[in-house]
N, C-alpha and C positions, 0 to 999 in steps of 0.2 A: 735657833740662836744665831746661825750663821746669815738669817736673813736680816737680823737685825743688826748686828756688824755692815752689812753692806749698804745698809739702809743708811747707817752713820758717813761712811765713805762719800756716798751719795753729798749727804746736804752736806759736809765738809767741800767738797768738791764746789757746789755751788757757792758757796760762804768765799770763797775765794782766799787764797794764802794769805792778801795783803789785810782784809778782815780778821783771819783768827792770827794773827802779831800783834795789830793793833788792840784785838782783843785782850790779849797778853798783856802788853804794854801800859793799857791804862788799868788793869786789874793789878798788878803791881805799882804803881806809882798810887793808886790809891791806900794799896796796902801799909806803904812807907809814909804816906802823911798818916794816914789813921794813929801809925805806932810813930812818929814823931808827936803829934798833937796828944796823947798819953804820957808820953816822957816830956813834954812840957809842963802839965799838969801836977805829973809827981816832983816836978822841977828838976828834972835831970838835963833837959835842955835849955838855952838861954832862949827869951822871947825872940831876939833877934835872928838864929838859926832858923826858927821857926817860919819865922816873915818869911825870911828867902826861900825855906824850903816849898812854902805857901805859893811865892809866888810862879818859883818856877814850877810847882803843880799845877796851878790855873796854865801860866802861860803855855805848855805842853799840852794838856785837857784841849786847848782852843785850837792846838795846830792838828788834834787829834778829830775834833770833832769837825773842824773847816776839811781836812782829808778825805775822809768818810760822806760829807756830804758832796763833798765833790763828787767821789767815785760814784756815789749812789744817786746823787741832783734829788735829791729830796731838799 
């Protein structure tokens, strides 16, 4: 068990800090449109919330994903 614990360390290590935030980051932000776009549907949100919330998921998603390809040049 202990080897596999270190084994995790390991590829965190190489994953690098700024990968597993980002990782973070857009796993939350996805979380919060999915349950905004629910509470649209049940109409507890106006459309308008929505838009913005939308957009600024896209626009964040794009600074996340230009990030990431930098670091990586894929």
């Amino acid at each position: 068990m202990a080897k596999a614990k270190e084994s995790k360390t390991v590829v965190e290590d190489k994953r690098g800090k700024l990968d597993v935030l980002l990782g973070k980051v857009t796993s939350r932000k996805l979380l919060v449109w999915v349950t905004c776009t629910v509470l649209l549907f049940l109409g507890e949100v106006s459309p308008a919330v929505w838009e913005t919330l939308s957009l600024a998921y896209v626009g964040t998603q794009a600074f996340v994903d230009a990030a990431t390809t930098w670091k990586h040049g894929k």
